[in-house]
C-alpha positions as CSV (number, residue, x, y, z in Angstrom):
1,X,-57.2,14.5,108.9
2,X,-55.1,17.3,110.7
3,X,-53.6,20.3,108.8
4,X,-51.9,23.1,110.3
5,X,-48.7,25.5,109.2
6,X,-45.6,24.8,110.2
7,X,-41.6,26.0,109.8
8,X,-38.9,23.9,108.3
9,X,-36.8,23.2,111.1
10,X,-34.2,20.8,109.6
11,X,-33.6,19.6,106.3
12,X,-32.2,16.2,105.7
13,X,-32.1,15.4,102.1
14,X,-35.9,13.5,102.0
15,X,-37.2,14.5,105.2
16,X,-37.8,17.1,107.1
17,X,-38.8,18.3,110.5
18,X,-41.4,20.9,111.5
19,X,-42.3,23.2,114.1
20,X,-45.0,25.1,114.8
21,X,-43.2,27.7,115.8
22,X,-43.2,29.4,118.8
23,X,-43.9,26.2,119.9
24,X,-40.8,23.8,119.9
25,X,-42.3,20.5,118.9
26,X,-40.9,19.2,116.2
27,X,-42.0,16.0,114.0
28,X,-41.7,14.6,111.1
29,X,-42.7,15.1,107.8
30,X,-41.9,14.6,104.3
31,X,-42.9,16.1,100.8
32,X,-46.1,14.9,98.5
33,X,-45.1,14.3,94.9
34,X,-46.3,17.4,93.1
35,X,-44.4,19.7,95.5
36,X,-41.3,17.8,94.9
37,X,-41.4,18.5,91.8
38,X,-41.6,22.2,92.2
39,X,-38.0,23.2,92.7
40,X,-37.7,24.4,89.4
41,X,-33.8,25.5,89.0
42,X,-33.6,24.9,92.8
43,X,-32.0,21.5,93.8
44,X,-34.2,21.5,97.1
45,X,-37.7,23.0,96.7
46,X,-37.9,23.1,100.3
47,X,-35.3,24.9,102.8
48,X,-34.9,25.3,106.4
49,X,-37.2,28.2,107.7
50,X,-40.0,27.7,105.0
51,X,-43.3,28.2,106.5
52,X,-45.7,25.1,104.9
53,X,-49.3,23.6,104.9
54,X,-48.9,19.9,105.8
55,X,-51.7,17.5,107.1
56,X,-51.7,14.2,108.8
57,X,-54.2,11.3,110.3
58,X,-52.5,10.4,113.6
59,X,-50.2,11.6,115.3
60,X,-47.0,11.8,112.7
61,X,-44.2,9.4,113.7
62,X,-40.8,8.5,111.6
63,X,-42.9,5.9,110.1
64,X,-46.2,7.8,109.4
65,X,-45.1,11.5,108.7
66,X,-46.8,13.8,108.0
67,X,-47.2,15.4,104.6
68,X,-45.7,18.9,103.8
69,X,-48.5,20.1,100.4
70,X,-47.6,23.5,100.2
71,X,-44.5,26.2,100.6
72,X,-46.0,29.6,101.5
73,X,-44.9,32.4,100.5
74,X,-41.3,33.0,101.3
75,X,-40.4,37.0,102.7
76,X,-36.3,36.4,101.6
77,X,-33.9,33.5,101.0
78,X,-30.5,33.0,100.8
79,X,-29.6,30.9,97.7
80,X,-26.1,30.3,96.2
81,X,-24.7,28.2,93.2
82,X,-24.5,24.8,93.4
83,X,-21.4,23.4,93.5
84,X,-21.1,20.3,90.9
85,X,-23.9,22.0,89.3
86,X,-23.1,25.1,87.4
87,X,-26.6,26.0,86.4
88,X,-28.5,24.9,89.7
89,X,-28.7,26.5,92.5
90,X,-29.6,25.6,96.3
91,X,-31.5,27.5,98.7
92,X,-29.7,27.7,101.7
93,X,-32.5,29.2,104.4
94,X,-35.7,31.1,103.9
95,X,-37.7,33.8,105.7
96,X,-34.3,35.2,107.8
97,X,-34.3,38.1,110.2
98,X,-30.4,38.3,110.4
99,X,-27.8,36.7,108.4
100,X,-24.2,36.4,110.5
101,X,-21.3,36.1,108.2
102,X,-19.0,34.0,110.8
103,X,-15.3,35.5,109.7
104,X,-11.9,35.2,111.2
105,X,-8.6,37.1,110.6
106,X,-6.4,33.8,111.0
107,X,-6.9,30.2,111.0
108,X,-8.6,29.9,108.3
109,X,-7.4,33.8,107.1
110,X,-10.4,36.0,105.9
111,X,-11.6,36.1,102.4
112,X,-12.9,39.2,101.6
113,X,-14.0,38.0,98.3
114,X,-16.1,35.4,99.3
115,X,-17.6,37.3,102.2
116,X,-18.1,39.9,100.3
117,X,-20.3,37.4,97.3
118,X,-22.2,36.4,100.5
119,X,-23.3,40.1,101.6
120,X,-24.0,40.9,97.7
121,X,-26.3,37.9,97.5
122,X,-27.9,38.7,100.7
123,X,-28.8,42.1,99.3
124,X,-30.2,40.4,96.0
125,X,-32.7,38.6,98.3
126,X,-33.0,41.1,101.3
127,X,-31.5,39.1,103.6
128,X,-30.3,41.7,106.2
129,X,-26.3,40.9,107.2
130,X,-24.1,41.4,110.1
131,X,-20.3,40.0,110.4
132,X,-18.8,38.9,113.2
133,X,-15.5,38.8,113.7
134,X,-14.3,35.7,115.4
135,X,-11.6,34.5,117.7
136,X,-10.3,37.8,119.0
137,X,-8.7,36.6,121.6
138,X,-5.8,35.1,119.4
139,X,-5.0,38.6,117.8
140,X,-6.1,41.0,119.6
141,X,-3.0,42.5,120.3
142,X,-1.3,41.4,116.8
143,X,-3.3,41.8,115.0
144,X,-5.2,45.1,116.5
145,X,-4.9,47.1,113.3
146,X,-6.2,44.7,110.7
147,X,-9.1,44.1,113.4
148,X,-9.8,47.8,112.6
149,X,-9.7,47.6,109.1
150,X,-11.7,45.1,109.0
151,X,-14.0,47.4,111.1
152,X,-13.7,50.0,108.8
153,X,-14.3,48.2,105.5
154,X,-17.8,46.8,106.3
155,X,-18.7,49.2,108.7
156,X,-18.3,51.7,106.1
157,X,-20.4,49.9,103.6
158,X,-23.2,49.9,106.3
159,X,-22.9,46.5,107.7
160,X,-22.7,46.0,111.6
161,X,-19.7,44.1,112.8
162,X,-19.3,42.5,116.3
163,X,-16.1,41.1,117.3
164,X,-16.5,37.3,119.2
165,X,-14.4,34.8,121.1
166,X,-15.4,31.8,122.4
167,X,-12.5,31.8,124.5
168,X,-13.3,34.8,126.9
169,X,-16.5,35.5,126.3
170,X,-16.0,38.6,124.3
171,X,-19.3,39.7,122.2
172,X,-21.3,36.9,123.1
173,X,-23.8,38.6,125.1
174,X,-23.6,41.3,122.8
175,X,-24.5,38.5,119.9
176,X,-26.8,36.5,121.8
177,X,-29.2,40.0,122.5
178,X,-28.9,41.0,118.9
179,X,-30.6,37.4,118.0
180,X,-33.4,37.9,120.4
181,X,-37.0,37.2,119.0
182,X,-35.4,36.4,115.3
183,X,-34.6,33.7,113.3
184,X,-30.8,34.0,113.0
185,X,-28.7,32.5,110.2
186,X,-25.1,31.5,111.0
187,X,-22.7,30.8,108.2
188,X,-18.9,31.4,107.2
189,X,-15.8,29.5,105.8
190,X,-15.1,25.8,107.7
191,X,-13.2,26.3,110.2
192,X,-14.4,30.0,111.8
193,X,-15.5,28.6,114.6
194,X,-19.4,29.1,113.8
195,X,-20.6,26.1,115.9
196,X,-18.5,26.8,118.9
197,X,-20.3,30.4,118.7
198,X,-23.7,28.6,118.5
199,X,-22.7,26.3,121.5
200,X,-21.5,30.1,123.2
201,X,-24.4,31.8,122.6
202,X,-26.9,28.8,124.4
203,X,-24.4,26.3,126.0
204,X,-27.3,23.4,125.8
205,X,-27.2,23.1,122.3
206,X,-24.3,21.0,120.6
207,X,-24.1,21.6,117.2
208,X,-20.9,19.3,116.0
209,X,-17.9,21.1,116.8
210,X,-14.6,20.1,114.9
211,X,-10.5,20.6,115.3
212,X,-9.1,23.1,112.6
213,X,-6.9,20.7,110.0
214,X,-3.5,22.2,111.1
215,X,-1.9,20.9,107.5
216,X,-4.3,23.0,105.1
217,X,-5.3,26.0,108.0
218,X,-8.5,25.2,106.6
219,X,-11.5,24.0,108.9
220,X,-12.9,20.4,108.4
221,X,-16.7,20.3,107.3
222,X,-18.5,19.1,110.3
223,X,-22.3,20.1,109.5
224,X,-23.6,18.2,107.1
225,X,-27.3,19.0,107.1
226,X,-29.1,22.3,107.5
227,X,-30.9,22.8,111.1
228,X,-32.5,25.0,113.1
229,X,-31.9,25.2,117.1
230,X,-33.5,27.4,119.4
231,X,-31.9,29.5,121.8
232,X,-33.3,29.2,125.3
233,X,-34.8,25.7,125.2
234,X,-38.8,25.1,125.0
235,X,-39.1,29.0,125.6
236,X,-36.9,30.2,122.9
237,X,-36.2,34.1,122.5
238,X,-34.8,33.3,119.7
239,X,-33.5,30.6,116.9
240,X,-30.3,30.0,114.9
241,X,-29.8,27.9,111.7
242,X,-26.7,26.1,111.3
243,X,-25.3,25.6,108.0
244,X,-22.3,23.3,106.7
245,X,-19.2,25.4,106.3
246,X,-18.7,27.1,103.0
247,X,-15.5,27.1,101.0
248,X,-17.0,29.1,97.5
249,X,-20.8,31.0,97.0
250,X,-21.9,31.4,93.6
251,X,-23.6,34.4,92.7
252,X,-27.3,33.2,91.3
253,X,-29.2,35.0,89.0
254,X,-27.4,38.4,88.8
255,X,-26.2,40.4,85.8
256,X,-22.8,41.7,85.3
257,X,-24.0,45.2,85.0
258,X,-26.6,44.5,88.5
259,X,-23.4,43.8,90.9
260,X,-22.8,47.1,92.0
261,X,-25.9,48.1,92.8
262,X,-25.9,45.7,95.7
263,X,-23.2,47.5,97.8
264,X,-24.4,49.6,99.4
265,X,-21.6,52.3,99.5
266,X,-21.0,51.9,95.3
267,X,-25.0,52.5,94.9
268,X,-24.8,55.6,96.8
269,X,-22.1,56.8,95.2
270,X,-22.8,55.5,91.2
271,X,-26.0,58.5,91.6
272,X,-23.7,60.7,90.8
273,X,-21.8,58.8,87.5
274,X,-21.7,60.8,84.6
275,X,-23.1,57.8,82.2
276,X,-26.5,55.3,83.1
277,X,-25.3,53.0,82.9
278,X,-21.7,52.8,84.3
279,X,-19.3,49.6,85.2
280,X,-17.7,51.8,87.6
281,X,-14.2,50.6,85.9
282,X,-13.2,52.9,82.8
283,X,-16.2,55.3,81.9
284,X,-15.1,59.2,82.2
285,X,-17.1,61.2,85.4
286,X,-17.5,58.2,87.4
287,X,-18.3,58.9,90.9
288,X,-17.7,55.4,92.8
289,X,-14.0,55.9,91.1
290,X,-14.1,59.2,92.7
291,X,-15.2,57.7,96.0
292,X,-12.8,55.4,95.5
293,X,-10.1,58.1,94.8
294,X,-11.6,59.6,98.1
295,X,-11.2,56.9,100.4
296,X,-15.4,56.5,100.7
297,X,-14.8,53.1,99.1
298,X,-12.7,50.4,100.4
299,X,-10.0,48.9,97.7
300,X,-10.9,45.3,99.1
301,X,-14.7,46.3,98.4
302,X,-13.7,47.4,94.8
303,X,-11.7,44.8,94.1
304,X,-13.8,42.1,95.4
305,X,-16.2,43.6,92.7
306,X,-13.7,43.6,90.1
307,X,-13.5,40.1,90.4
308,X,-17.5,39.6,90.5
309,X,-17.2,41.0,86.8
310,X,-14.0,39.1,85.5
311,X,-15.4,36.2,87.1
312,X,-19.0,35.7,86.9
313,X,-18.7,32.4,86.1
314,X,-16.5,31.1,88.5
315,X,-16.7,30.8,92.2
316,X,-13.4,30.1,94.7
């Protein structure tokens, strides 16, 4: 009987895949009983980028897999609401050195509200973010100063943003460097273009690619399972896991009076509030208000927070 440690490479429902990474060999495996069972409040007790104990006789094959009987320790995760079930959640990825937020301004229009639900919950679970801006090349001239405000929004609440196009090129090298030796997230609204950026970034990978529905400017869901690729081939220098498009995160496990303390610019700011503790909305002597007042705080920012507390129950 072999056993050995291995990451979660792709996640399909049942079965999984495993790699001991570096190595890119993956193979089969599947879950004993007791580990199933698990999850707790998580509808999948097992996400892509979970490090595991499994064991095995002979070589594992579809038909003999081998047997995943412990999750170690996870360092982060990125969990969100389940959709048609309100009090579940699912686990989207664990143990991630950089989450890209795939945005674009048009076709499908940004969402500052939900992006900004997706960078709140990665600081709940220190997942550290960057957004990319994609598709450039359709308004870079149009659309130059909301590229900029963009820009200024999250680069003023501390988050890196690179601008992308698959088109010409633009950011991809940039990108592709700042996923060296990490295991990269990629996620974003349907239709962002996240897979053609994945196909960009190591052009012998094909992650499903799909047409933008020209009816609803909404993207079509084309990923259906949660994978990890690597970039560079046998030798990666890096990897990327590819998630199915989102079109609503719920925020999971987080007080109404806990949201502002993951932005980062309202934290800094709330050390100076008159009252402990402060919603930031009508108390006397607040000082995100102030920041607010002061232009240190983005109105998208405080409004997408707004929402968070009028609407902790709901998710777009």
């Amino acid at each position: 009987m072999k056993e050995g440690i291995a990451t979660v490479v792709k996640n399909a429902g049942s079965h999984y895949l495993l790699s001991e990474l570096p190595l890119w060999r993956p193979f089969p495996a599947v879950l004993k009983g007791k580990v199933r069972l698990s999850g707790s409040e998580s509808t999948n007790p097992v996400a892509v980028g979970d490090r595991v104990r499994f064991s095995f006789g002979e070589e594992p094959t579809v038909r003999d897999p081998a047997r995943i009987s412990e999750i170690l320790d996870r360092k982060n995760h990125l969990i969100r609401r389940s959709a048609n079930l309100s009090r579940a959640s699912h686990v989207i990825a664990a143990n991630i050195d950089m989450a890209y937020i795939i945005v674009s301004l048009y076709f499908p229009r940004i969402k500052t509200p939900l992006l900004d639900r997706i960078l709140v919950t990665c600081e709940v679970y220190g997942v550290p973010a960057t957004v990319v801006l994609n598709k450039v090349d359709l308004y870079r001239d149009e659309g130059a100063g909301e590229i900029a405000a963009i820009r200024s929004i999250y680069e003023g609440a501390g988050y890196p943003v690179i601008e992308t196009s698959t088109v010409t090129g633009e950011g991809i090298d940039v990108l592709r460097e700042s996923c060296r030796g990490k295991v990269n997230l990629f996620s974003g609204e349907s239709g962002v273009g996240k897979s053609s950026v994945i196909k960009a970034l190591d052009p012998s990978l094909d992650p499903k690619i799909g047409k933008i529905s020209l009816a609803h400017l909404q993207g079509k869901h084309t990923t259906s399972l949660y994978e990890m690729y690597p970039l560079g081939g046998a030798e990666p220098f890096g990897y990327v896991i590819d998630t199915p498009g989102i079109r609503g995160f719920g925020l999971v496990h987080l007080e109404k009076e806990e949201i502002a303390l993951y932005f980062p610019e309202m934290l800094k700011a709330s050390k100076d509030c008159r009252f402990t503790p402060c919603t930031h909305t009508h108390e006397p002597g607040c000082a995100v208000k102030q920041a607010l007042d002061d232009g240190l705080i983005s109105p998208e920012r405080y409004n997408s927070y707004l929402g968070m507390l009028e609407e902790d129950r709901k998710f777009r």
